[in-house]
DRENBA-75938 format. One record per residue (C-alpha): y, x, z; residue in three letters. Coordinates in steps of 0.02 Angstrom, whole numbers, padded with zeros to 5 digits, always signed. Layout:
N
YXZAla/...
***
This chain:
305
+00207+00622-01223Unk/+00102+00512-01087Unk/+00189+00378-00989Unk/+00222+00418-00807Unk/+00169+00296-00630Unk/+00226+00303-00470Unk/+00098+00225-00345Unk/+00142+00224-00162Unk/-00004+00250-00010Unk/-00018+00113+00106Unk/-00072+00101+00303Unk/-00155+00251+00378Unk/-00044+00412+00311Unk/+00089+00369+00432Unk/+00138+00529+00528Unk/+00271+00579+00657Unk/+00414+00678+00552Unk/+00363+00600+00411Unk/+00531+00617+00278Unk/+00630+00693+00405Unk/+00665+00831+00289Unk/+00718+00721+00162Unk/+00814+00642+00314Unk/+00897+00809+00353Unk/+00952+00864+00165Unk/+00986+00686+00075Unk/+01128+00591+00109Unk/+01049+00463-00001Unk/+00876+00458+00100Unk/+00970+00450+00270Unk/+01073+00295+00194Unk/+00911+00219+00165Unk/+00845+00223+00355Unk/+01021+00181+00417Unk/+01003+00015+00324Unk/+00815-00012+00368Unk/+00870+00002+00549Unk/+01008-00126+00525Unk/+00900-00238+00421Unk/+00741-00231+00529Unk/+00817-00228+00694Unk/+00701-00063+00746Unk/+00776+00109+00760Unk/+00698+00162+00603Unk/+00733+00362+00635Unk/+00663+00351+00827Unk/+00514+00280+00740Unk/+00490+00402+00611Unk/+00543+00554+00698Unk/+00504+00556+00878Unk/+00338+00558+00977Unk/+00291+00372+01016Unk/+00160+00248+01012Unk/+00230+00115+00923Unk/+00204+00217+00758Unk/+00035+00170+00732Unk/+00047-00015+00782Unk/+00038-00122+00635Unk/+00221-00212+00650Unk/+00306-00063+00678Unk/+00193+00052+00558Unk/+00237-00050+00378Unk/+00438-00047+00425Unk/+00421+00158+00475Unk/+00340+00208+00290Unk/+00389+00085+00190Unk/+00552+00147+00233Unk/+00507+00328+00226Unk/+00453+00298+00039Unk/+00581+00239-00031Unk/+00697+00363+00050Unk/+00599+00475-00064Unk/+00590+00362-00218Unk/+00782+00362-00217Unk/+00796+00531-00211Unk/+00678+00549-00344Unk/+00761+00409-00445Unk/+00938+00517-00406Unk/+00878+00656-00496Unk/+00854+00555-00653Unk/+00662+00535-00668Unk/+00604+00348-00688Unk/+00420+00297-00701Unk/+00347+00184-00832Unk/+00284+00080-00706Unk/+00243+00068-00533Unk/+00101+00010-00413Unk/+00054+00025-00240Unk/-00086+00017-00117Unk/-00067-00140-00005Unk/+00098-00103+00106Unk/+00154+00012-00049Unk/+00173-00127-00161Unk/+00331-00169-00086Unk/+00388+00027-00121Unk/+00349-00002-00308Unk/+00452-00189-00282Unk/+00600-00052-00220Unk/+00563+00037-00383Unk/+00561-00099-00503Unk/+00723-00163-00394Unk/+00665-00347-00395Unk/+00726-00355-00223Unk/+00865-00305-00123Unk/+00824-00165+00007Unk/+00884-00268+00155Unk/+00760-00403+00093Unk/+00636-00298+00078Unk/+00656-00214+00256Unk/+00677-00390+00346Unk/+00517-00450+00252Unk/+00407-00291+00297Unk/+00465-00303+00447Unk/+00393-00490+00490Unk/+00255-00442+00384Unk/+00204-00318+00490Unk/+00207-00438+00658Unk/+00116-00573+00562Unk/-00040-00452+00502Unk/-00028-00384+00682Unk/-00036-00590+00793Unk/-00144-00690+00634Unk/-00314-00614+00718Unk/-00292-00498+00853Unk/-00476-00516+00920Unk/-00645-00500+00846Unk/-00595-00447+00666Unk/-00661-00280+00597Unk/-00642-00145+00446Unk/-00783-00048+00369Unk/-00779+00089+00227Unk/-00928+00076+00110Unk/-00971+00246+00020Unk/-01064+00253-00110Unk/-01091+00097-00198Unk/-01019-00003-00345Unk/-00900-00168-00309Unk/-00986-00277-00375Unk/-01154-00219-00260Unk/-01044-00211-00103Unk/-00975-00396-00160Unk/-01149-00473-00179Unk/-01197-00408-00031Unk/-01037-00487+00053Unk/-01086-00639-00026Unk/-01244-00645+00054Unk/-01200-00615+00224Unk/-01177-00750+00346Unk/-01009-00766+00392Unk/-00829-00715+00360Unk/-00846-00551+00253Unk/-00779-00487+00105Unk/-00710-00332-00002Unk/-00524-00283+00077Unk/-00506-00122-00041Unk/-00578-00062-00213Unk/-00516+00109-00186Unk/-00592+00208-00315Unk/-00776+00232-00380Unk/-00897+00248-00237Unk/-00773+00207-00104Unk/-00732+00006-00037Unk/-00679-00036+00120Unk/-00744-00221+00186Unk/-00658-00350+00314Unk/-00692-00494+00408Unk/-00788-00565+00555Unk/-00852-00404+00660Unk/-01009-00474+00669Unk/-01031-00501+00474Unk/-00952-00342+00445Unk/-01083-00257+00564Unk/-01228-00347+00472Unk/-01151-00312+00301Unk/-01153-00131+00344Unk/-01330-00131+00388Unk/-01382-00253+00241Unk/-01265-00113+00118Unk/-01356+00055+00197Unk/-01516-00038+00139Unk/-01450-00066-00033Unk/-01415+00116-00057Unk/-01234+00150+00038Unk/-01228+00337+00068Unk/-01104+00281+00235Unk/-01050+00137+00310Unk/-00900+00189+00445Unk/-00830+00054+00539Unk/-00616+00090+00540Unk/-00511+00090+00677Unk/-00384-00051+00629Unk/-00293-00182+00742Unk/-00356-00330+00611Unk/-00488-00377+00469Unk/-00338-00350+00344Unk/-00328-00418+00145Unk/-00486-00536+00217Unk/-00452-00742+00222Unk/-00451-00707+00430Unk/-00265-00650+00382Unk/-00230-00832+00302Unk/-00102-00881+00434Unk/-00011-00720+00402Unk/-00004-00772+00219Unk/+00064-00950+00258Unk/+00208-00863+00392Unk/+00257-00739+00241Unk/+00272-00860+00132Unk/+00411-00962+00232Unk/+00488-00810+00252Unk/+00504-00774+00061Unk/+00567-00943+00014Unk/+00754-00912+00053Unk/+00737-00731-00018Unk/+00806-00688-00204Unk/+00684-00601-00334Unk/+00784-00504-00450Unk/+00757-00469-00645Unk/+00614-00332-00641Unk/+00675-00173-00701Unk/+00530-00091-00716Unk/+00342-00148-00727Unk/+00203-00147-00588Unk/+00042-00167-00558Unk/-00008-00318-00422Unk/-00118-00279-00302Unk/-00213-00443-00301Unk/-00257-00467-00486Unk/-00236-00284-00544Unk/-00103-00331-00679Unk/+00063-00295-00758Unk/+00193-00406-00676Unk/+00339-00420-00772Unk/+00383-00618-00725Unk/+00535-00641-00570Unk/+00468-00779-00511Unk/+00277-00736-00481Unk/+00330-00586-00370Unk/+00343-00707-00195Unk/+00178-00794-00252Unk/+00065-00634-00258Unk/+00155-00556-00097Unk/+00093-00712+00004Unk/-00086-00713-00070Unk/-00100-00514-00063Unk/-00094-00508+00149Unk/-00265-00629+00132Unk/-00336-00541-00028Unk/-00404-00391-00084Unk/-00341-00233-00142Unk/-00403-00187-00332Unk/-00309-00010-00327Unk/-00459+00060-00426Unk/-00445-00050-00600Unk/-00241-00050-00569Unk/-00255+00162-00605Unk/-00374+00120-00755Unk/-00256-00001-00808Unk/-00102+00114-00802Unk/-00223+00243-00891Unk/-00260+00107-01039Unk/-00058+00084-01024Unk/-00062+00266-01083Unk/-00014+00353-00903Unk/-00057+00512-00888Unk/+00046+00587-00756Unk/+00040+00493-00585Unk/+00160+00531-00443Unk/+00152+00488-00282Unk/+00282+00429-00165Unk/+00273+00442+00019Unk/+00141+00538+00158Unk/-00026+00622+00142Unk/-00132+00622-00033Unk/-00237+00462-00016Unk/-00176+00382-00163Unk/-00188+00562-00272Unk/-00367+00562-00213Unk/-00420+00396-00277Unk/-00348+00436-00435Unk/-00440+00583-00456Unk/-00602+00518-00412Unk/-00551+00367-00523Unk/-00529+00502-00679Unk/-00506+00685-00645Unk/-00410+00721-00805Unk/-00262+00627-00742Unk/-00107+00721-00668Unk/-00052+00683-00524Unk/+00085+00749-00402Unk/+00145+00705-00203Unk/+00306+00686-00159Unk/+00305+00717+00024Unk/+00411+00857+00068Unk/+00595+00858+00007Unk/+00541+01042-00057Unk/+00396+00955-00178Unk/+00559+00906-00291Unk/+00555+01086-00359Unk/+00363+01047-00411Unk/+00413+00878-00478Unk/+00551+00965-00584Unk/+00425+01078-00670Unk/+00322+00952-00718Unk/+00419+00821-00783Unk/
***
């Protein structure tokens, strides 16, 4: 039998009444936004289940579903199905830190909670996001490269799809210089910040002094770091990569062909929408995968595992 993953989405699936269900019918999952609330100082629940703006501002946004997925992870976990190893994509990186329990929830809450305000203040003006469709990394990065200044690749998604950040200005002449080497679509993203670009680094430097008095436990189970695309199984790397991952970029794409070459087969994923499923299938269609979104999906989960 095939190893199992559990990858978490990241930014942009957030959604009003997202794991209220799960709220409603786990006493487990409404234990875990009770102590996100206390530990982030936000009313957690308000956030997640009630009309308002704040749920798609950046500081607020990582505390509202990084909480929401691991309400669901520990439901999962409840029923007695662990993963092999775990990875997530940006934000959910700290949902597969939850999973492989090398830090304590309140930790983890506080932290996402200050990383959110320091991705949100480090460049609040004249950054930009683009998605690149179409091309190959290593085109896209050469092309980066070339441009004059700050540009570079934020997310390897999956084959054909990369998402570049930096400068607005570079960005906007990167997109032109990309459609001319052969992008099918260059669409700039509505985002409050050039994200996992080096225009972040002052959000990396705040995390980091936030991390230093925090405790990284003994990793229970494996996962797959964003920056480097590689099994982390080492305590005391964990606050290291966190800090550099707000300023780097995301390799999601070679972290699912990694897990594949671990022998993963069947990927599940943890928390809103079916971003991260579709990467993986565009990535290689004859993996499995599964959402967890609704608290009904369990049945689904049950039959497959």
């Amino acid at each position: 039998m095939g190893k199992t993953a559990f990858v978490f989405p990241g930014q942009g699936v957030q959604a009003v009444l997202m794991g209220k269900d799960f709220y409603d019918n786990s006493e487990i999952a409404k234990s875990v936004y009770e102590q996100a609330s206390k530990a982030s100082g936000v009313d957690v629940e308000s956030l997640c289940f009630t009309e308002n703006e704040n749920l798609n501002i950046t500081e607020y946004t990582q505390i509202a579903l990084l909480t929401t997925e691991v309400a669901i992870l520990k439901e999962v976990l409840n029923m007695g199905i662990k993963p092999d190893v775990c990875a997530g994509l940006s934000l959910g990186e700290y949902a597969a830190l939850a999973a492989s329990e090398a830090m304590e929830l309140s930790d983890l809450f506080e932290i996402i909670r200050l990383r959110g305000k320091y991705m949100q203040n480090a460049y609040p003006t004249g950054g930009a996001m683009m998605a690149v469709l179409g091309l190959d990394a290593e085109v896209v990065a050469e092309v980066c490269d070339k441009t004059d200044g700050i540009v570079s690749i934020a997310n390897d998604n999956c084959p054909g799809q990369i998402v570049i950040s930096g400068e607005e200005k570079a960005v906007l002449a990167a997109g032109e210089s990309l459609k001319e080497s052969g992008a099918k679509r260059c669409i700039q993203l509505n985002v409050s910040g050039p994200f996992h670009s080096k225009l972040l680094s002052k959000a990396s430097e705040e995390l980091g002094e936030a991390l230093k008095n925090k405790v990284i436990n003994e990793i229970k189970i494996p996962y797959i770091c964003n920056t480097e695309a590689r099994l982390v199984t080492d305590a005391t790397e964990v606050k290291d990569l966190l800090v550099r991952q707000v300023s780097s970029g995301v390799r999601f794409r070679e972290s699912i062909l990694l897990m594949k070459e671990m022998g993963v087969d069947t990927f599940v994923e943890i928390g809103p929408g079916k971003t991260v499923a579709g990467f993986i299938r565009k990535t290689d269609k004859e993996l499995k995968v599964i959402n967890i979104e609704k608290y009904e999906d369990l049945e689904k989960l049950k039959e497959l595992l």
